[in-house]
VEXNUPA-765356 format. One record per residue (C-alpha): residue in three letters; x, y, z. Coordinates in Angstrom, 2 decimals, decimal comma. Example, Ala and Ser with C-alpha at 12.3 -4.5 7.8 and 13.67 -1.06 7.14 Angstrom:
<rs>
<r "Ala" <12,30 -4,50 7,80>>
<r "Ser" <13,67 -1,06 7,14>>
</rs>
This chain:
<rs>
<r "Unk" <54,54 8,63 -72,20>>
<r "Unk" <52,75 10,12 -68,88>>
<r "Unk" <55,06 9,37 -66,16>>
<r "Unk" <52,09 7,96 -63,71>>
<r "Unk" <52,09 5,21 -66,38>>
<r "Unk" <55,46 4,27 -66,70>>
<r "Unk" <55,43 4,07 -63,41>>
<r "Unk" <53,07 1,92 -63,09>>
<r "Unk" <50,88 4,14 -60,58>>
<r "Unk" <47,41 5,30 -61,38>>
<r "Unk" <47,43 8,90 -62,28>>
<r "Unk" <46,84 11,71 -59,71>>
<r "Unk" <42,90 13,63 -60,07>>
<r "Unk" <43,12 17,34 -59,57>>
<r "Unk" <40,12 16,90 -56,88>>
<r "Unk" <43,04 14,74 -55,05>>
<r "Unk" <45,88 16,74 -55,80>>
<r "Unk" <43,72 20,03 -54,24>>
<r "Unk" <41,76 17,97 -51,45>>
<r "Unk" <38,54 17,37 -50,33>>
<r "Unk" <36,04 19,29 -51,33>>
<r "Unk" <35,50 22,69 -49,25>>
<r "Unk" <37,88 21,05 -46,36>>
<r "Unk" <39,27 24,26 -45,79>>
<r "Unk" <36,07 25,13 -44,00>>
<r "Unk" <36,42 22,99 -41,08>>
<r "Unk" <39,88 24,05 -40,69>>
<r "Unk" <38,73 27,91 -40,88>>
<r "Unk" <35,75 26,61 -38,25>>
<r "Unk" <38,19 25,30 -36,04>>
<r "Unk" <40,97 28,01 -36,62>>
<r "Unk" <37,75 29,96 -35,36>>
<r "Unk" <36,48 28,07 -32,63>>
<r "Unk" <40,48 27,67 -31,22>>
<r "Unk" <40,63 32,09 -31,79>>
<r "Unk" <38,05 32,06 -29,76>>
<r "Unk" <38,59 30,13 -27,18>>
<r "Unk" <41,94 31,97 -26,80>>
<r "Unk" <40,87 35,21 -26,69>>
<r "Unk" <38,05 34,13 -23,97>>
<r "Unk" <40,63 32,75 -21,66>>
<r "Unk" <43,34 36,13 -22,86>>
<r "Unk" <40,42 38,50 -21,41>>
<r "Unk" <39,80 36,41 -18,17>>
<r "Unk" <43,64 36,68 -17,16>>
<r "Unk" <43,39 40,12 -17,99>>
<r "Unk" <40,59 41,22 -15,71>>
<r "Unk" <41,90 38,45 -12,65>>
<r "Unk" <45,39 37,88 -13,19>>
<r "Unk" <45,61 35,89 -9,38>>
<r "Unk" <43,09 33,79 -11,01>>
<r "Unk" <45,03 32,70 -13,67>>
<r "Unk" <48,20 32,22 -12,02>>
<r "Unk" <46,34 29,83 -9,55>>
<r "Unk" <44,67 28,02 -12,37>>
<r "Unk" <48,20 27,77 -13,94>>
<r "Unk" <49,65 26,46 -10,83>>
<r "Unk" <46,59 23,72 -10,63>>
<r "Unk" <47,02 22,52 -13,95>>
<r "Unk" <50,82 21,93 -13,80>>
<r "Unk" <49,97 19,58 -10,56>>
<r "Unk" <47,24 17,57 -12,78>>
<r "Unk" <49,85 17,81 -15,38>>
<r "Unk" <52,99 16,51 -13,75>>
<r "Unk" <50,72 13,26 -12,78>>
<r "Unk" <49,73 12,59 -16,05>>
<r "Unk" <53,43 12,61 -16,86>>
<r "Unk" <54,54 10,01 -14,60>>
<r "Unk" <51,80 7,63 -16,23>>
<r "Unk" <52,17 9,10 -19,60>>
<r "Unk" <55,60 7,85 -19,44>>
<r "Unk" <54,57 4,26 -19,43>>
<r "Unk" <52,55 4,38 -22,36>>
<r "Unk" <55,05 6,02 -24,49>>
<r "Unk" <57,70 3,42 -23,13>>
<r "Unk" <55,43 0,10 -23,84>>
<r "Unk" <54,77 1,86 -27,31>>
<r "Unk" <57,95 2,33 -28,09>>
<r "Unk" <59,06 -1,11 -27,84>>
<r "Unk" <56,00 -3,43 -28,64>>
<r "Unk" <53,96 -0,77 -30,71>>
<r "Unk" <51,34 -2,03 -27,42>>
<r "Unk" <48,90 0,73 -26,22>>
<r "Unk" <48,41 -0,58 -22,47>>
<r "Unk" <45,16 0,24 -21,41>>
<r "Unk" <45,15 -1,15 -18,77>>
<r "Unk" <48,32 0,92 -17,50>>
<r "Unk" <45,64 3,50 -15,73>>
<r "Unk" <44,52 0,13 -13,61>>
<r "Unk" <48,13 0,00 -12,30>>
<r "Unk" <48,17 3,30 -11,03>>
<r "Unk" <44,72 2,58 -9,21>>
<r "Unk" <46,58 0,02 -7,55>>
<r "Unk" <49,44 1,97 -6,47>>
<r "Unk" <46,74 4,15 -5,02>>
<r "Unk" <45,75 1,35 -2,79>>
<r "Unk" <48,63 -0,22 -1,94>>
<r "Unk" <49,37 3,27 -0,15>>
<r "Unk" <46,26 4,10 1,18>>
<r "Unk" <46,77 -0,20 2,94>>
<r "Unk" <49,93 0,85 4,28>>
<r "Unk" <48,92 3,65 5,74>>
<r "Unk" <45,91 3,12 7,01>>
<r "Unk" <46,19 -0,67 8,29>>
<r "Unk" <49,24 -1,30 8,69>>
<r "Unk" <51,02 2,12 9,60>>
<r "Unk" <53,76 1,08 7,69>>
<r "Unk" <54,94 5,52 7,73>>
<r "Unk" <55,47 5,07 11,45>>
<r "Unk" <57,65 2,34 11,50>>
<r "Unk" <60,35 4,41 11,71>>
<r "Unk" <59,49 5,91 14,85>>
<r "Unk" <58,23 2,87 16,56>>
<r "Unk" <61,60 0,80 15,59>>
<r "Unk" <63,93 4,00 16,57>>
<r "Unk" <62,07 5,73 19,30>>
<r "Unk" <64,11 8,62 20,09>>
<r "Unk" <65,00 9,09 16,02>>
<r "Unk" <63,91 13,11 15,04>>
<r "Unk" <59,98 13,03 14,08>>
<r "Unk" <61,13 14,82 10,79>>
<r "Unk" <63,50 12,42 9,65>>
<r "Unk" <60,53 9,45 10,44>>
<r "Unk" <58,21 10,91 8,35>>
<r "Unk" <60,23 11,13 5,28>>
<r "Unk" <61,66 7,70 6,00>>
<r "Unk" <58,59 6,34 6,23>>
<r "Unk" <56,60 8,38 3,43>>
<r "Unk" <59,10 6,64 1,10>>
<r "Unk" <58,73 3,23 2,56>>
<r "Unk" <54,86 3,54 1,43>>
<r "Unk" <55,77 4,75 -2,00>>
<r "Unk" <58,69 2,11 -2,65>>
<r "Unk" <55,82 -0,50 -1,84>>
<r "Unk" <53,30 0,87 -4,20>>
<r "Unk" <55,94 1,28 -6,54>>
<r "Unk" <56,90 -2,25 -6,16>>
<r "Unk" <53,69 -4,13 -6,11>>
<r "Unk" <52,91 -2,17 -9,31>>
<r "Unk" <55,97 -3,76 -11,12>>
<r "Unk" <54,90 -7,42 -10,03>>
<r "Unk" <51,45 -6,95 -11,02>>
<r "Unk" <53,00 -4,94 -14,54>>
<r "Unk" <55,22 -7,72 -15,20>>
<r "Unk" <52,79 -10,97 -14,66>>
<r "Unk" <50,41 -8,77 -16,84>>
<r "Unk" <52,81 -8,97 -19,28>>
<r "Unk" <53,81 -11,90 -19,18>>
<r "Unk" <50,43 -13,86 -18,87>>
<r "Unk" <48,25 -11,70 -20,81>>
<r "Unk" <50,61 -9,82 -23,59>>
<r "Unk" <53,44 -12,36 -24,08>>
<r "Unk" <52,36 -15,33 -25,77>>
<r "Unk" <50,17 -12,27 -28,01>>
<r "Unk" <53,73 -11,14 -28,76>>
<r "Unk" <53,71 -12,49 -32,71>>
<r "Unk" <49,72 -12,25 -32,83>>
<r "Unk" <48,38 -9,48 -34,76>>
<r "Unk" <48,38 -6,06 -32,96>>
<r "Unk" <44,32 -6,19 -32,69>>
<r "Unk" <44,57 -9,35 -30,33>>
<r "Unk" <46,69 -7,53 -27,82>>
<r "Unk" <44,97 -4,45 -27,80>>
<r "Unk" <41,86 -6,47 -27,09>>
<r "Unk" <43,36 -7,98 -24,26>>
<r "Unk" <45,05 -4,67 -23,23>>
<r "Unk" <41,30 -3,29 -22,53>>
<r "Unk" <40,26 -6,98 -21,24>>
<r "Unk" <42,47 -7,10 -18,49>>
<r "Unk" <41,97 -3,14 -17,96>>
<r "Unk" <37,89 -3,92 -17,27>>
<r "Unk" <39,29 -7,19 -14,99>>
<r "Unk" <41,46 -4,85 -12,83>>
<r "Unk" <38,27 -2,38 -12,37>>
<r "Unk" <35,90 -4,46 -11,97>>
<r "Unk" <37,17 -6,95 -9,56>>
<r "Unk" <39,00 -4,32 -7,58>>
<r "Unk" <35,46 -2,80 -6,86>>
<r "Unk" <34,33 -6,53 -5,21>>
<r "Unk" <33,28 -5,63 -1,68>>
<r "Unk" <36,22 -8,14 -0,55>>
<r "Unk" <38,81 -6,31 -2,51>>
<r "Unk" <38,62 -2,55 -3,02>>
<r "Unk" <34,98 -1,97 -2,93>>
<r "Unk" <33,29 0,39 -5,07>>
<r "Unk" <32,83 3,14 -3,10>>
<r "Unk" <34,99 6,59 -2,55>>
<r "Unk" <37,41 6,21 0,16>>
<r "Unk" <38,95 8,98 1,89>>
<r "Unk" <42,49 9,44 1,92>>
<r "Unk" <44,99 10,66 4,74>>
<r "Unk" <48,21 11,39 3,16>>
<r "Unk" <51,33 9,73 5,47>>
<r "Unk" <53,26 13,17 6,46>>
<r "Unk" <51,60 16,21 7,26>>
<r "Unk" <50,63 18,95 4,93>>
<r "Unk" <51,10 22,59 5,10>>
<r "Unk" <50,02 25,14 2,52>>
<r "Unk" <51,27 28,78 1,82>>
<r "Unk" <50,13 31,53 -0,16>>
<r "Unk" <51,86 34,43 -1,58>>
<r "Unk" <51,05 38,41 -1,25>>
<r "Unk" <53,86 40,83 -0,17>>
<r "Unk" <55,75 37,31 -0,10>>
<r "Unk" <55,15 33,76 0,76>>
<r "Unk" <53,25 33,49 4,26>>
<r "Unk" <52,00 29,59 5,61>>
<r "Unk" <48,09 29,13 5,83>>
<r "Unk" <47,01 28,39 9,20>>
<r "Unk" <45,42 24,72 9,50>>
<r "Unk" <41,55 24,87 9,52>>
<r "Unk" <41,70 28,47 7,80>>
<r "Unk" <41,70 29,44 3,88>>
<r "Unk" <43,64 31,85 2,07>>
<r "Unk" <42,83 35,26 1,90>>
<r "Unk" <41,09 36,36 -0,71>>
<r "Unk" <43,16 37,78 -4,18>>
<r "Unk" <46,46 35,38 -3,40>>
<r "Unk" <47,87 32,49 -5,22>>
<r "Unk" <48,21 29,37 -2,95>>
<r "Unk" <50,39 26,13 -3,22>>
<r "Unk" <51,43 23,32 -1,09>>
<r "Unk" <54,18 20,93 -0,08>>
<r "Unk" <52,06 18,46 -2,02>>
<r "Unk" <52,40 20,24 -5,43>>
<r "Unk" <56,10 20,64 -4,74>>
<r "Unk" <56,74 17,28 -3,96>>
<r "Unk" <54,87 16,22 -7,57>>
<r "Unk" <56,43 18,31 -9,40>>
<r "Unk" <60,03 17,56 -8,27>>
<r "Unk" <59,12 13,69 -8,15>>
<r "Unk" <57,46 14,14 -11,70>>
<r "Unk" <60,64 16,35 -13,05>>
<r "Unk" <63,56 13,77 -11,50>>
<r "Unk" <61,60 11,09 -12,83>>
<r "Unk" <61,95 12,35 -16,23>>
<r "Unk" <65,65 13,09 -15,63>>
<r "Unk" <66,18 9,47 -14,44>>
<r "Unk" <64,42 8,06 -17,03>>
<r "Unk" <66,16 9,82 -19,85>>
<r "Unk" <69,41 9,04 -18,42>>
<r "Unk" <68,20 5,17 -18,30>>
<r "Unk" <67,70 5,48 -22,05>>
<r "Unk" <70,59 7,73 -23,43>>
<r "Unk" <73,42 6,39 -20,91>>
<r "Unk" <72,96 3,14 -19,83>>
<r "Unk" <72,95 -0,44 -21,57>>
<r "Unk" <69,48 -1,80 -20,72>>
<r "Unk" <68,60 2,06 -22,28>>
<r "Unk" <70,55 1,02 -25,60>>
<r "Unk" <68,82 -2,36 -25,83>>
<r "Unk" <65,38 -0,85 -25,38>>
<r "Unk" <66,51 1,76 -28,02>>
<r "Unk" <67,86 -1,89 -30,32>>
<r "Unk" <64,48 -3,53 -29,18>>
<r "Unk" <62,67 -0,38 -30,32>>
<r "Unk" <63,81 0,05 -33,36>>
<r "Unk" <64,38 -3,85 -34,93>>
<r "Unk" <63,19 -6,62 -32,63>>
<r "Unk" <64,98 -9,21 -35,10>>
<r "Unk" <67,94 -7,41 -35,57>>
<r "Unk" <68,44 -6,75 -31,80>>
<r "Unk" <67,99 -10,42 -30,89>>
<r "Unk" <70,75 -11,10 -33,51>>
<r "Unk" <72,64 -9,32 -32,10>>
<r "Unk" <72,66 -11,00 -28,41>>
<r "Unk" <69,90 -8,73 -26,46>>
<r "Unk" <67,08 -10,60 -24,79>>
<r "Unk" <64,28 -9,19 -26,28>>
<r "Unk" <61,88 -10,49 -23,72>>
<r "Unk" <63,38 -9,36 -20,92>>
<r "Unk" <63,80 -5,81 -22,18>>
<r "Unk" <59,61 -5,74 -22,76>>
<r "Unk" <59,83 -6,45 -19,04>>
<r "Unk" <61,76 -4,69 -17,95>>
<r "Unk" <59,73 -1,52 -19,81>>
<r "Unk" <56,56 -3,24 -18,44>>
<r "Unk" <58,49 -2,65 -14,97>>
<r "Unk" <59,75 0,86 -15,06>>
<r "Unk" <56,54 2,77 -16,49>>
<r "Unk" <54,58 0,55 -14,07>>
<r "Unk" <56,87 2,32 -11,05>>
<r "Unk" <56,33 5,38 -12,33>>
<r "Unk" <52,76 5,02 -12,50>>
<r "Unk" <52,67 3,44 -8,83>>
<r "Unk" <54,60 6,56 -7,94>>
<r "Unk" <51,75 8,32 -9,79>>
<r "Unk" <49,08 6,96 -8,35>>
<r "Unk" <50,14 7,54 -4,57>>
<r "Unk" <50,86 11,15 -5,36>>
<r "Unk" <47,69 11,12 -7,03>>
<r "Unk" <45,60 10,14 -3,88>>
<r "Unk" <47,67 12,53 -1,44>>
<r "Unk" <46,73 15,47 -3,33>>
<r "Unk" <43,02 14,68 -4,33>>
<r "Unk" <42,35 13,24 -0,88>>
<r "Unk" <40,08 10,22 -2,35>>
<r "Unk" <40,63 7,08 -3,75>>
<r "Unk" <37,87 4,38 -5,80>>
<r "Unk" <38,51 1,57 -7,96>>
<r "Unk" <37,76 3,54 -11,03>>
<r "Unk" <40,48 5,80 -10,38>>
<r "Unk" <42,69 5,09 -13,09>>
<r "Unk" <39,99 5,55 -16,24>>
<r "Unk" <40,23 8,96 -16,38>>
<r "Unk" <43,79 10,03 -15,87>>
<r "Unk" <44,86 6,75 -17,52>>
<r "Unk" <43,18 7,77 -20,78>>
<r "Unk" <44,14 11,25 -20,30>>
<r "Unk" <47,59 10,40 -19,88>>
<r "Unk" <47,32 8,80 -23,20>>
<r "Unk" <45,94 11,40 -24,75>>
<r "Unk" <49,31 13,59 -23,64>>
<r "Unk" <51,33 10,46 -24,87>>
<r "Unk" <49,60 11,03 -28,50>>
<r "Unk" <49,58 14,78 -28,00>>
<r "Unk" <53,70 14,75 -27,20>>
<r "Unk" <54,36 11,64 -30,00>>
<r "Unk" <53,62 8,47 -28,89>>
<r "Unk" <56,65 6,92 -28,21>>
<r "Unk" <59,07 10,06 -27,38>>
<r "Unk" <59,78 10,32 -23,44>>
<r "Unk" <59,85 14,20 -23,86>>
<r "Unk" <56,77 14,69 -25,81>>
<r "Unk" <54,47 12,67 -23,73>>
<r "Unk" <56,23 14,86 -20,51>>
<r "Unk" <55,37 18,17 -22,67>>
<r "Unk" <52,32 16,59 -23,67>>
<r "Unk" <51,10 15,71 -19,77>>
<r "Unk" <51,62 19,35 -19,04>>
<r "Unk" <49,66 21,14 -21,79>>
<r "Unk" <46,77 18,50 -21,07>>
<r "Unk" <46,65 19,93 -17,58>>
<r "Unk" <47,12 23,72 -18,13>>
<r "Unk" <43,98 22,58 -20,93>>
<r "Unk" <41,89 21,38 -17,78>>
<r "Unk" <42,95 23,54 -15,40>>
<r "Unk" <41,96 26,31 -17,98>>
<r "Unk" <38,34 24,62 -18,57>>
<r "Unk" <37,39 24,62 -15,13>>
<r "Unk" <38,45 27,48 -14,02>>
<r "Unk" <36,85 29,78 -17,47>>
<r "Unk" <34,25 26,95 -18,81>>
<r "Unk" <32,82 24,63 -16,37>>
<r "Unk" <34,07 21,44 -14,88>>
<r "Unk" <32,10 18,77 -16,47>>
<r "Unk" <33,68 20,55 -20,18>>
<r "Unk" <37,10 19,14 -18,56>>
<r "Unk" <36,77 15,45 -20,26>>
<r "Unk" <35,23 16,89 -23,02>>
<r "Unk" <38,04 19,25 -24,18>>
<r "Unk" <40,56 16,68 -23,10>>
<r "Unk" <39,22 14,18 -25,89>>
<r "Unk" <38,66 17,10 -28,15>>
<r "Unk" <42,16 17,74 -28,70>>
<r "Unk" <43,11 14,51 -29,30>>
<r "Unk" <40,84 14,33 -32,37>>
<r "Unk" <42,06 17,37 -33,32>>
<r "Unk" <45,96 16,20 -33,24>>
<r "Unk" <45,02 13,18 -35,09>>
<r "Unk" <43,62 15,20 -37,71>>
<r "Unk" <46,25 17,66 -37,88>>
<r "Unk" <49,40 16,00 -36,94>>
<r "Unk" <48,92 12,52 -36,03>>
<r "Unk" <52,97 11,87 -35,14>>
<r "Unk" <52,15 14,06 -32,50>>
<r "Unk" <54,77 17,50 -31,05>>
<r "Unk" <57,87 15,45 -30,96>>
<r "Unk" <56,80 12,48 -33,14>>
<r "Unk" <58,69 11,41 -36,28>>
<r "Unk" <56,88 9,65 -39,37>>
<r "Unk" <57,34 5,89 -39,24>>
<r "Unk" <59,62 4,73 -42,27>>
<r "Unk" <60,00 1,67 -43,78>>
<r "Unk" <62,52 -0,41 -41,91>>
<r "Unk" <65,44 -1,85 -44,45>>
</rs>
């Protein structure tokens, strides 16, 4: 007796058991195309090696962004199997919520104007991180009503329902933050809270004079890209050792893994969800005012972009994994950084969405992603 029969599958064709028909020409196409591509961008570095390096330096600052809002996708994942579109809208609004501070209500001098004789350093960073705790907050009370208005009573609904209301409340956020009364939907310039200074490196690391550029052949970086990448880097850190050492990081871990079984045993599930809701919305806040500071301009469709970019990392790390979408935020920037500086700008989106068609098709689960398995 064949053993597809007894047991009681249908047997395997050899056109199944060997594939689709000619499919290993697309993969030899792309094998090609991705050759290619990497011997292109191999013989640039070669011939301008300052080039490179710079272009390296610029994608890790796009990169360590998309971390910190990458972070909240693979979080909300994790837990409610949610993808939050509307998590790039919340980092729009931490954009904001800075640029208000700063320019209205001058909320990085208060320092200064409440302590007059305290040191003009020590005021800055005082009040730099004012303006950031207050993004960072107003992004976790508009997270957390989100949540609990738009995806909580969606909580037993099938996943289609939420993810419908994920992009309904992302196009509510957009569009009424560009109402003239609101946001507006113009560009508005941005003036960071401390001052900026800049440096570039030949025969050493030398400052760049304000109103003057680089010389010509050297690699040049700021205190903005320093400040990301630390911010983006302890973030991570902080995050991990929420999840591995502490007990709201066990229950999301429970809540992850068997909503049922974690409820049973005594964690509120509900208030795990928002407190995830909470933390990647912080991050993302945090995000979005580093965001601004660097790129110098700020519009109320600020968040589309990076916010589906930064999902595209999540997917390219493994949804879900806090490393992988941190690993995956930093190869989609080296990617872009890569395309503008060898390609051409506008290919930027383009090759951003490329490869996540191309992980779907060859490893959906993603760098550090593990198959789902049937739960016992």
């Amino acid at each position: 007796m064949p053993s597809s029969i007894a047991s009681g599958k249908a047997p395997i064709s050899d056109e199944k058991r060997r594939g689709p028909p000619l499919a290993w020409v697309g993969w030899a196409f792309l094998g090609l195309i991705g050759a290619v591509t990497v011997a292109y961008i191999a013989g640039k570095a070669w011939s301008n090696p300052v080039l490179f390096l710079q272009n390296i330096l610029d994608g890790l600052k796009l990169g360590f962004v998309y971390a910190l809002i990458a972070l909240g996708y693979t979080m909300v994942y994790g837990i409610v199997k949610l993808i939050n579109f509307a998590h790039g809208d919340v980092f729009m609004v931490g954009a904001f919520t800075s640029f208000y501070a700063v320019s209205r209500f001058r909320l990085h001098q208060w320092p200064s104007a409440v302590f007059p004789g305290i040191d003009p350093t020590v005021s800055v960073i005082i009040g730099s991180i004012t303006v950031v705790l207050l993004a960072m907050l107003i992004c976790v009370l508009l997270a957390v009503t989100i949540e609990r208005v738009a995806y909580k009573p969606l909580r037993e609904a099938p996943r289609i329902a939420a993810l419908i209301t994920a992009i309904g409340v992302s196009f509510f956020l957009e569009f009424f933050g560009a109402l003239p009364f609101v946001y507006s939907g113009r560009f508005i310039p941005y003036k960071a809270p401390f001052p900026t200074t800049a440096w570039y490196v030949q025969d050493g690391i030398h400052p760049i004079v304000s109103g003057t550029a680089s010389p010509d052949n050297t690699i040049s970086f700021s205190n903005i890209f320093l400040l990301i990448a630390a911010a983006s880097i302890l973030v991570q850190v902080f995050l991990q050792w929420i999840v591995k050492r502490t007990k709201i990081g066990v229950a999301m871990r429970a809540a992850s893994y068997d909503k049922s079984t974690a409820r049973l045993m005594g964690i509120n599930v509900d208030r795990v969800i928002s407190f995830t809701f909470a933390i990647g919305a912080a991050f993302a806040g945090l995000g979005g005012v580093l965001y601004a500071i660097a790129y110098s301009s700020i519009w109320s469709q600020l968040g589309v972009l990076p916010g589906l970019k930064a999902f595209v990392a999540a997917v390219l790390g493994g949804i879900g994994s806090i490393p992988g979408a941190f690993v995956g935020a930093l190869i989609m920037g080296q990617a872009e950084a890569l395309t503008m500086g060898y390609i051409s700008t506008p290919m930027r989106d383009a090759v951003a969405f490329a490869i996540l068609i191309i992980v779907l098709l060859v490893k959906p689960t993603g760098l550090f992603g593990e198959p789902s398995g049937e739960k016992a």
